[in-house]
TORKOL-4160 file (C-alpha; in steps of 0.2 Angstrom, whole numbers, padded with zeros to 4 digits, m for minus):
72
<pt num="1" X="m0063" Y="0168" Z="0001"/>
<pt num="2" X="m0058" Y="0151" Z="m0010"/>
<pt num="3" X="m0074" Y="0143" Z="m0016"/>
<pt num="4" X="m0063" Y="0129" Z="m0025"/>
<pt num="5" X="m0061" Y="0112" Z="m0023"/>
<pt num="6" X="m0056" Y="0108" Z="m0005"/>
<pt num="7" X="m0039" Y="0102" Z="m0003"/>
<pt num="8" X="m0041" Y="0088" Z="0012"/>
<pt num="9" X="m0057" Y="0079" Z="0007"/>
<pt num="10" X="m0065" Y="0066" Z="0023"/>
<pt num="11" X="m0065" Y="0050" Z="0013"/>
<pt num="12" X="m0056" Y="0038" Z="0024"/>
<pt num="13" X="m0065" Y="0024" Z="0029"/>
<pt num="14" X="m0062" Y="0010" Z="0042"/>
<pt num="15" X="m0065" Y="m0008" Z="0036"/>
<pt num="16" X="m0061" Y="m0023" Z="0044"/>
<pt num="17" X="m0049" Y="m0035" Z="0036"/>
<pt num="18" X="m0058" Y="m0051" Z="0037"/>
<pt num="19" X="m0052" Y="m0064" Z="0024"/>
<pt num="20" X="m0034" Y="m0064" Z="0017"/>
<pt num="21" X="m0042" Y="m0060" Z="0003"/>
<pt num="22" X="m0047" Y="m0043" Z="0006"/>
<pt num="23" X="m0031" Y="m0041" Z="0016"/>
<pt num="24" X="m0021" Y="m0045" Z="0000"/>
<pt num="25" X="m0030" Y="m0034" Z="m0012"/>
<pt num="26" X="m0030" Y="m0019" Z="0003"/>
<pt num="27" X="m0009" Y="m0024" Z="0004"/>
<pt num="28" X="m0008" Y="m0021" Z="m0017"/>
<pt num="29" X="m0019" Y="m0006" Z="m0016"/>
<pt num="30" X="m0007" Y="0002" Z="m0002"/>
<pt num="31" X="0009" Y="m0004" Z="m0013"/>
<pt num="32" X="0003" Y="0003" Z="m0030"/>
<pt num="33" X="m0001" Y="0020" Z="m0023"/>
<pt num="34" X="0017" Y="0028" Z="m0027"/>
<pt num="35" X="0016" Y="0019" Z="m0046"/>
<pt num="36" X="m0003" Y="0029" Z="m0046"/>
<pt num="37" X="0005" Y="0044" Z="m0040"/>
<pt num="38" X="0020" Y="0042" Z="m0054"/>
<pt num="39" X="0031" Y="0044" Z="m0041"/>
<pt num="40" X="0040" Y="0029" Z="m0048"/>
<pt num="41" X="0037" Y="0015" Z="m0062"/>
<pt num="42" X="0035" Y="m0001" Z="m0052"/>
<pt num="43" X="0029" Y="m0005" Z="m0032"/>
<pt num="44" X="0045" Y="m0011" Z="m0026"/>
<pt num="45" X="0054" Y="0006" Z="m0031"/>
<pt num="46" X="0046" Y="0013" Z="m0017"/>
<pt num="47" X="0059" Y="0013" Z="m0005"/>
<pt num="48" X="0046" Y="0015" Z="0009"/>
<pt num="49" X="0035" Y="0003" Z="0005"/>
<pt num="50" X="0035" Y="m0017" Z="0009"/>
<pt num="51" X="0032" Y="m0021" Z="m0009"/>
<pt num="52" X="0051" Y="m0025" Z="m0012"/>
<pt num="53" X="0049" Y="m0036" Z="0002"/>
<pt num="54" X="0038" Y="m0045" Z="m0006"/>
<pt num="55" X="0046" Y="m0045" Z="m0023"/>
<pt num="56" X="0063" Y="m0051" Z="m0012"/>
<pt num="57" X="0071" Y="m0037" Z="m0017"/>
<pt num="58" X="0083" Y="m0025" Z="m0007"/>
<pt num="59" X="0075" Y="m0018" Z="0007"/>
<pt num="60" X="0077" Y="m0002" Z="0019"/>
<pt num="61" X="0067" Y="m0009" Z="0033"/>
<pt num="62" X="0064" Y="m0029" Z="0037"/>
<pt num="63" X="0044" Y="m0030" Z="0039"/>
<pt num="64" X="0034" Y="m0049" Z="0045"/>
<pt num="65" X="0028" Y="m0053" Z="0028"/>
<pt num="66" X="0009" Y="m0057" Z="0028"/>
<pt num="67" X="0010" Y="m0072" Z="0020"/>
<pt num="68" X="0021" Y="m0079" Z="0035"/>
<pt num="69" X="0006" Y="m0074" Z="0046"/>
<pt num="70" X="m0008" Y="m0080" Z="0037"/>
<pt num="71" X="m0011" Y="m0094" Z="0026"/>
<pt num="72" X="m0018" Y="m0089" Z="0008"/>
C-alpha cells in the first residue's frame, strides 16, 4: 500500500470571471505556468500558449485576443 502524498490532488475551483481585472490576472496566472514549471524562461516561449500573442510575437495558433473583447 503507498501511504505517500497523493499524486492528483482536488484543488480545482470554479470562479467566475467578473471584472477584467480578475480575468487579466487569471490570463497571466495561465501564461506563467510553463516559466513556474521551468519548462521555458519566458511566457511567450510556450508555444502552446496565447502569451506570444499577446507579446506579438510568432504564433502557432491565431487566438481573439481579450483585450479586443473587453475594454480594460
Amino acid at each position: 500500500m503507498y501511504f505517500g502524498k497523493p499524486i492528483w490532488t482536488h484543488e480545482n475551483h470554479a470562479v467566475e470571471l467578473i471584472t477584467n481585472k480578475f480575468i487579466r490576472q487569471k490570463c497571466a496566472y495561465i501564461h506563467r505556468n510553463p516559466v513556474r514549471a521551468g519548462w521555458v524562461n519566458n511566457t511567450p516561449d510556450w508555444e502552446y500558449s496565447s502569451a506570444s500573442n499577446y507579446e506579438g510575437e510568432y504564433v502557432l495558433i491565431e487566438v481573439s485576443l481579450l483585450d479586443a473583447m473587453y475594454e480594460w
